[in-house]
C-alpha positions as CSV (number, residue, x, y, z in Angstrom):
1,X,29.0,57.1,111.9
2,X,30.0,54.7,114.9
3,X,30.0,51.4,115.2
4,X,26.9,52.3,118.1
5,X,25.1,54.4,115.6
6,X,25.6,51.5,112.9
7,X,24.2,49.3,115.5
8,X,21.2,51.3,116.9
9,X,20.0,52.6,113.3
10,X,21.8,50.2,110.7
11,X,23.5,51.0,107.9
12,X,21.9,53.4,105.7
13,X,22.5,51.1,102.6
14,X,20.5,48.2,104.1
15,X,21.3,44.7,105.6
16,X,22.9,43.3,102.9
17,X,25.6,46.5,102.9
18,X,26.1,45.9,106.8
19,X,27.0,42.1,106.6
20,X,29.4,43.1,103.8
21,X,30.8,45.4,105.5
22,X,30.9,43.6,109.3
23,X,30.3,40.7,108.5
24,X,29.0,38.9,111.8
25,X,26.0,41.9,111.4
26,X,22.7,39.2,110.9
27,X,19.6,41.3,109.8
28,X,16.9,41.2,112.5
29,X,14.0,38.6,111.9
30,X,10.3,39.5,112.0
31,X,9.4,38.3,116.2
32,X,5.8,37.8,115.1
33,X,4.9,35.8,111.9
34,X,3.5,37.9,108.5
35,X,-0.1,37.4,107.9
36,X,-0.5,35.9,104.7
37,X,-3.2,35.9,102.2
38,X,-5.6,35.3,101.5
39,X,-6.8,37.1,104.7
40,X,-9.3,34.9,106.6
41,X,-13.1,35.0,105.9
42,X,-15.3,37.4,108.6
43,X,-16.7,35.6,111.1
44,X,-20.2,34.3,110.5
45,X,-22.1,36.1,112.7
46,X,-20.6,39.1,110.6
47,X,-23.5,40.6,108.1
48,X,-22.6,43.2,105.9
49,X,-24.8,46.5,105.9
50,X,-28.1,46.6,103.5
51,X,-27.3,49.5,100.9
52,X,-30.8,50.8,99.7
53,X,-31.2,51.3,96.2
54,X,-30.6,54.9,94.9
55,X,-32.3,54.2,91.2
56,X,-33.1,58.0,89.6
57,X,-36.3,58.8,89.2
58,X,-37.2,60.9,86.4
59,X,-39.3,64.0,88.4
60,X,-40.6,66.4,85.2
61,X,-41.0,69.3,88.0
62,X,-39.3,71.9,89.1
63,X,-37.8,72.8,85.4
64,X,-35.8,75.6,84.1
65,X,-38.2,77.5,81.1
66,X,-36.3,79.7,78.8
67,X,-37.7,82.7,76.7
68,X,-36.0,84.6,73.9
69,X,-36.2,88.1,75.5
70,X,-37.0,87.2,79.1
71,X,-34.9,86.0,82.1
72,X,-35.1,82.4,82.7
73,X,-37.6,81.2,85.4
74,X,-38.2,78.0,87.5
75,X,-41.5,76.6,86.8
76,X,-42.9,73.9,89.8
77,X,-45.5,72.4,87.8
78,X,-47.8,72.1,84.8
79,X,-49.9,74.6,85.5
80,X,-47.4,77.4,85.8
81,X,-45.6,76.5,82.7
82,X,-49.1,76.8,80.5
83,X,-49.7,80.3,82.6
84,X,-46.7,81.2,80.9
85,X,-47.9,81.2,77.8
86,X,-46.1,81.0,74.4
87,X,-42.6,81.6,73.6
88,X,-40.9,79.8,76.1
89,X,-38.5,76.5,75.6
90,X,-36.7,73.8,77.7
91,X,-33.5,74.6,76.6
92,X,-31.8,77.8,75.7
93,X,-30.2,76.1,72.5
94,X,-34.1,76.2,70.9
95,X,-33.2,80.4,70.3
96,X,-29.6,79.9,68.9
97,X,-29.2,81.2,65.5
């Protein structure tokens, strides 16, 4: 590496190596201050967005029904699940043996 490649893109082991190693090297300074924290309140005029509540709602319909020898069906209200007579359950696990 040159001296002009060490000067255009440092020293590849940092500042600290560079004014080691040529001594009147000074590591470059930030031109514009850091922000510091904490980070500065919004403005007051600033009002943040209104979330809506998404609380669950227990809705009993539609429903899986599940029968020992028949394919499972969706059932969309009360009626249809008495017009489906007897044998049927709300989970599969009520015909494990």
């Amino acid at each position: 590496m040159t001296d002009g490649e060490r000067a255009l893109y440092g020293h590849p082991y940092g500042d600290q190596a560079r004014v080691a190693l040529f001594g009147d090297v000074q590591p470059e300074q930030p031109s514009t201050p850091v922000q510091q924290f904490p980070i500065d309140p919004p403005p007051p005029e600033y009002t943040p967005p209104v979330r809506e509540s998404k609380a669950y709602v227990y809705q009993p319909y539609p429903r899986w029904k599940y029968h020992r020898s028949k394919p499972a069906v969706i059932v969309e209200s009360a009626q249809e699940e008495i017009a489906l007579g007897s044998g049927w359950a709300d989970s599969p696990a009520a015909f494990a043996k």
